[in-house]
C-alpha positions as CSV (number, residue, x, y, z in Angstrom):
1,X,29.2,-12.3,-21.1
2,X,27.3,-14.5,-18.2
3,X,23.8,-13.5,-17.8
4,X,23.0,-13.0,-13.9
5,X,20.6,-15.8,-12.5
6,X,17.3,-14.8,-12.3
7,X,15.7,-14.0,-9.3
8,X,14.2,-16.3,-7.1
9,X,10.3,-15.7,-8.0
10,X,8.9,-13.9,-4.5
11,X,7.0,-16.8,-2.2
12,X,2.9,-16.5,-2.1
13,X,2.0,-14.9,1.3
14,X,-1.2,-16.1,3.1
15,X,-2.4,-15.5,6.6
16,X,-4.9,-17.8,8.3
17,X,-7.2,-16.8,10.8
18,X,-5.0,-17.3,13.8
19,X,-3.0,-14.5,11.6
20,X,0.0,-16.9,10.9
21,X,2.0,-16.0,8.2
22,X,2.4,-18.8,5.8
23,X,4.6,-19.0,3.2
24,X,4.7,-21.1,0.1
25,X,6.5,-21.5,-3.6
26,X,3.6,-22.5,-5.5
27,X,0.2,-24.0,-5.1
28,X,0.2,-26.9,-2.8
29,X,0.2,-30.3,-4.2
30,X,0.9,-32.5,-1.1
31,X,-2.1,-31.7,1.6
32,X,-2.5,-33.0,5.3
33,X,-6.1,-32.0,6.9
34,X,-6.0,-32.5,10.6
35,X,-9.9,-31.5,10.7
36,X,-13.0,-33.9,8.9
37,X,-15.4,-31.0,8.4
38,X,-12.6,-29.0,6.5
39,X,-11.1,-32.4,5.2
40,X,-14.6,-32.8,3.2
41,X,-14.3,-29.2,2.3
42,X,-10.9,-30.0,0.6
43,X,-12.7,-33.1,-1.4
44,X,-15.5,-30.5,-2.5
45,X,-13.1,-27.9,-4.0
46,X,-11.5,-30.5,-6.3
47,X,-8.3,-31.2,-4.3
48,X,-8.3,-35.1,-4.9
49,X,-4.8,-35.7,-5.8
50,X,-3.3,-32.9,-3.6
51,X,-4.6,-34.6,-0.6
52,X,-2.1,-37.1,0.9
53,X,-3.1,-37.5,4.6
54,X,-6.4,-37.3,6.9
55,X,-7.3,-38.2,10.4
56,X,-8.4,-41.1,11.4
57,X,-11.4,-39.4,12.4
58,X,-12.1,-38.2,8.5
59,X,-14.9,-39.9,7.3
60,X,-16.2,-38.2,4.8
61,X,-15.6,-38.8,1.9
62,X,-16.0,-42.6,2.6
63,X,-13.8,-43.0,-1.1
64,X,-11.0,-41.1,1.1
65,X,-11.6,-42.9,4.4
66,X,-11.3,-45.6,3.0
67,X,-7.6,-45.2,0.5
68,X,-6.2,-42.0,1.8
69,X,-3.4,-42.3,4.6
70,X,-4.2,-41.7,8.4
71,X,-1.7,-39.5,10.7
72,X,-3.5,-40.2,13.6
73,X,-6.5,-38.8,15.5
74,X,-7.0,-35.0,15.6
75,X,-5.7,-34.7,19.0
76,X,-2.8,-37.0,18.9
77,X,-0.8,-37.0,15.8
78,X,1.4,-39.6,13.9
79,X,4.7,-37.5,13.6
80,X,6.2,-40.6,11.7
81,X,3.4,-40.4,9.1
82,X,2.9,-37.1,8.7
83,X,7.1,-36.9,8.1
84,X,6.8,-39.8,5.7
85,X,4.3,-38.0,3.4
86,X,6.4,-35.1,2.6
87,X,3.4,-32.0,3.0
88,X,4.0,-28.9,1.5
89,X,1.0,-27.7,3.7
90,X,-1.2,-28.7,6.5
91,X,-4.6,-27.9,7.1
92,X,-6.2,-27.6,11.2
93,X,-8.6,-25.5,13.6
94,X,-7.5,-24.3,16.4
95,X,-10.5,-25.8,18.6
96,X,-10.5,-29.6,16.8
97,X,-6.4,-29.8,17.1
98,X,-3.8,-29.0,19.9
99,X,-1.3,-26.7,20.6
100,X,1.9,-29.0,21.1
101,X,1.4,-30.6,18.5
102,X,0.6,-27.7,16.2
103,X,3.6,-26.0,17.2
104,X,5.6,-29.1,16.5
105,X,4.3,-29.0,12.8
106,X,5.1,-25.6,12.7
107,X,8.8,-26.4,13.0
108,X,9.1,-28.3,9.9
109,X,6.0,-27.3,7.5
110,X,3.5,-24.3,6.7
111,X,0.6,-24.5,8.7
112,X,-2.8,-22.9,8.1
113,X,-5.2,-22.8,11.3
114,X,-9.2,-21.8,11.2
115,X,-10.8,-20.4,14.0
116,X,-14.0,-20.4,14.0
117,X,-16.9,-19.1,16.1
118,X,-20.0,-18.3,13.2
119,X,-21.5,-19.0,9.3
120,X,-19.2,-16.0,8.2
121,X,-16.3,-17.5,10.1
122,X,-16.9,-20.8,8.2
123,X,-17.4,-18.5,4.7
124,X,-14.1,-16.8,4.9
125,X,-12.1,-20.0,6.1
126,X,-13.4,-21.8,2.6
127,X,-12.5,-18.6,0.8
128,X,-8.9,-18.6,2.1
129,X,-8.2,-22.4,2.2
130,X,-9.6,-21.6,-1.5
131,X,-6.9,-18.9,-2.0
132,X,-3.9,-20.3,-0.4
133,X,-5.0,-24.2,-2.2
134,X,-5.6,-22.1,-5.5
135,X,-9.1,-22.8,-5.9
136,X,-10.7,-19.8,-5.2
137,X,-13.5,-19.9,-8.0
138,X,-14.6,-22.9,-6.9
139,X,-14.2,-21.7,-3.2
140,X,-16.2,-18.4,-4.7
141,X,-18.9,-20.6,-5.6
142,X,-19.7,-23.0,-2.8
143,X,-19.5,-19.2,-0.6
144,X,-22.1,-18.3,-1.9
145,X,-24.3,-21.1,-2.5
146,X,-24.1,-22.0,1.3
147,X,-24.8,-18.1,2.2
148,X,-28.3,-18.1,-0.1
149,X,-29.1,-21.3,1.7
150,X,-28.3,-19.7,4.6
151,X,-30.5,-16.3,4.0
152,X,-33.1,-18.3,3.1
153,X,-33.5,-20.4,5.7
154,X,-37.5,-19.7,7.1
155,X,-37.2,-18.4,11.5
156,X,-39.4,-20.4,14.0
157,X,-42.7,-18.9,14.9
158,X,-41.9,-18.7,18.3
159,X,-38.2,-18.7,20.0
160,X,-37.8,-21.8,21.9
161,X,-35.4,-22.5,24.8
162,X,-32.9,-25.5,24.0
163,X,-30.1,-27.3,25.3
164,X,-27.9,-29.2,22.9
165,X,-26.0,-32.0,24.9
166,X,-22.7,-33.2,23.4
167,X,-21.5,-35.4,25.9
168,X,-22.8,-37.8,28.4
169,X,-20.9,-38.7,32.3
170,X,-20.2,-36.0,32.2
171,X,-23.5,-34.4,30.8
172,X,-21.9,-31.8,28.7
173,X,-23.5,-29.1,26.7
174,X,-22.7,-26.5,24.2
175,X,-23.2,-23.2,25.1
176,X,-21.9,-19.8,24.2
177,X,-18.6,-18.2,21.8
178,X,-19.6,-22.1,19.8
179,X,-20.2,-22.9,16.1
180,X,-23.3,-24.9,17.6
181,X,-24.6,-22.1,19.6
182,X,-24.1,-19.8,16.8
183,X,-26.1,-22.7,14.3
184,X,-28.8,-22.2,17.0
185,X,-29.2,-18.8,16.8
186,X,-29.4,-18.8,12.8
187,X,-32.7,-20.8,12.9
188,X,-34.0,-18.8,15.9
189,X,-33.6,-21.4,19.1
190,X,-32.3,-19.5,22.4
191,X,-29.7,-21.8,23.6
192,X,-30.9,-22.1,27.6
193,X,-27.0,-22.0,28.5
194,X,-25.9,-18.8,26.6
195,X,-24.7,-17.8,30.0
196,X,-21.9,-19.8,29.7
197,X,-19.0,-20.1,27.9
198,X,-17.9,-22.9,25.6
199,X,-19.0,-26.7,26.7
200,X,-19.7,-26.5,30.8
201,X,-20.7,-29.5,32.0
202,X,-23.7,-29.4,34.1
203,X,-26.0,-31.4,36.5
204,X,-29.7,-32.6,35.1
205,X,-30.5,-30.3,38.0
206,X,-29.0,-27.5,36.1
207,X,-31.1,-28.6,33.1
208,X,-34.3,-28.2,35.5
209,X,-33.6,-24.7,36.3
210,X,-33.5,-23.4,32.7
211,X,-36.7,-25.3,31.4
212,X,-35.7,-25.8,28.2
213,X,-38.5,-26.3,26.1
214,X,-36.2,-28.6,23.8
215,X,-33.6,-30.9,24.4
216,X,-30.7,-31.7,21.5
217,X,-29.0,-35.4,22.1
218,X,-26.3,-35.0,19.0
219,X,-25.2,-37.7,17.2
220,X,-20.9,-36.7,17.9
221,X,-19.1,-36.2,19.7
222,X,-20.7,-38.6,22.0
223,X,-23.2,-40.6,19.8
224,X,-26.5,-40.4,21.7
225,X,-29.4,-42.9,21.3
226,X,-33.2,-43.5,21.8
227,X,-32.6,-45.1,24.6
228,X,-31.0,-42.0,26.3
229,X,-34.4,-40.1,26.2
230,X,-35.5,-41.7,29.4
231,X,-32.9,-39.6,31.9
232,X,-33.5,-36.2,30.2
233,X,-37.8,-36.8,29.6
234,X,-37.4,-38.2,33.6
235,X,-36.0,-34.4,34.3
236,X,-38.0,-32.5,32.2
237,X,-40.9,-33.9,31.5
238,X,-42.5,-31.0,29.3
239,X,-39.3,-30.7,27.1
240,X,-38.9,-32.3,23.7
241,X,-36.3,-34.9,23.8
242,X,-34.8,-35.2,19.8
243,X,-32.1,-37.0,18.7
244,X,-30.3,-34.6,15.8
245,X,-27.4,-35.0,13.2
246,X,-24.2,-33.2,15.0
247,X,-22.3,-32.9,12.0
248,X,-25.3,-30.3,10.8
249,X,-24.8,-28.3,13.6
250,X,-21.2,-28.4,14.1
251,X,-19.5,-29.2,10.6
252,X,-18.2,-25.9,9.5
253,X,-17.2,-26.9,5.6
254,X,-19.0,-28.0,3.0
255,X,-21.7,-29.8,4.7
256,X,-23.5,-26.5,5.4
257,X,-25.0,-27.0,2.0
258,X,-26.8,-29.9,3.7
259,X,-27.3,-28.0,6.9
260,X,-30.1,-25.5,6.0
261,X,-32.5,-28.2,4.4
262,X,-31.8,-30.3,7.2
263,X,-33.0,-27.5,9.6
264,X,-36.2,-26.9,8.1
265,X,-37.2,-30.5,8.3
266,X,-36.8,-30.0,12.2
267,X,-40.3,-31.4,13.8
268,X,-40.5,-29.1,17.0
């Protein structure tokens, strides 16, 4: 007598933190990451065979910048490449990627999105890309690691008022419901445009009115220099002018180990 087929073993259920349902057969092993910060994050957890395609925008690590292939920028992707690598699963953010083309992807592969606002945000996406990638003890670890940094991180003496500038003509800044703001916060600044939501752009006169006793020129998007200290010391002349690291305030994967050491070396 003819044994029945076996049952089709039940799929692996994940949600992301857009609350997608994604479902998969077994633990990916061909990886697109359509975000750099969570891109490192993927090289950090071990996944360096599973991961076939980055952006053009990945650089870290350099060894994968340099070998892995590109499916375009982060906010215009290379459908032909991204068909022609086969992915069982894809990797974005909700902020750093776009909604057509997300909802294109969604047609054809499982997608997992991030959304994040905060450090426990940026915890529980490297705890479920952990999960769903199945390296959670690894995910586990690096947690927790970055959350000790985190708790130990020393609070200024005094709050100071900033403004962190991301982007030049137009000046653009970050302000509230943003992984930067929130960054701010942890090591005790009071972000001078809280008031506002997201990245406003605003008018050096703006910056007047909030006399900010610091002023942040980050290194991305738009990559400030010295020689951009003149407009903003011209416009407040009793603020600090500093030029800081962007990807320590606004890289929400593993390079928050870096972050915490980085803030403590702050000279303000």
């Amino acid at each position: 007598m003819q044994r029945p087929p076996s049952p089709a073993p039940r799929p692996l259920v994940f949600h992301d933190q857009l609350s997608n349902r994604i479902e998969l057969h077994k633990p990916p092993q061909r990886i697109i990451s359509l975000v750099p910060s969570q891109t490192e994050l993927l090289y950090d957890l071990g996944l360096r065979d599973e991961v076939v395609g980055i952006t053009r925008f990945c650089i870290h690590p350099a060894e994968w910048f340099h070998t892995k292939a590109k499916v375009g920028g982060t906010k215009q992707f290379n459908f032909d490449a991204i068909h022609a690598l086969q992915p069982d699963l894809i990797i974005g953010n909700k902020e750093e990627n776009y909604r057509e083309g997300i909802e294109e992807l969604q047609k054809h592969y499982p997608v997992w999105l991030s959304d994040i606002f905060n450090l426990q945000d940026a915890l529980d996406m490297m705890l479920q890309i952990g999960a769903i990638t199945d390296k959670s003890a690894s995910a586990e670890n690096l947690a927790a690691s970055i959350a000790a940094k985190f708790k130990a991180l020393p609070q200024l003496n005094a709050p100071l008022r900033v403004a962190y500038f991301i982007w030049r003509k137009p000046y653009m800044v970050a302000a509230a419901n943003t992984f930067i703001d929130a960054m701010l916060r942890t090591i005790g600044f009071v972000n001078c445009f809280h008031h506002a939501a997201r990245y406003p752009e605003i008018s050096l006169q703006q910056l007047q009115q909030q006399k900010p006793d610091v002023i942040f020129l980050s290194s991305e998007p738009y990559a400030f220099r010295q020689h951009h200290f003149t407009e903003f010391q011209h416009a407040c002349p009793d603020a600090k002018v500093m030029l800081v690291d962007g990807e320590m305030f606004s890289w929400y994967g593993s390079r928050l180990l870096q972050s915490p050491d980085y803030f403590k070396d702050l000279s303000v």
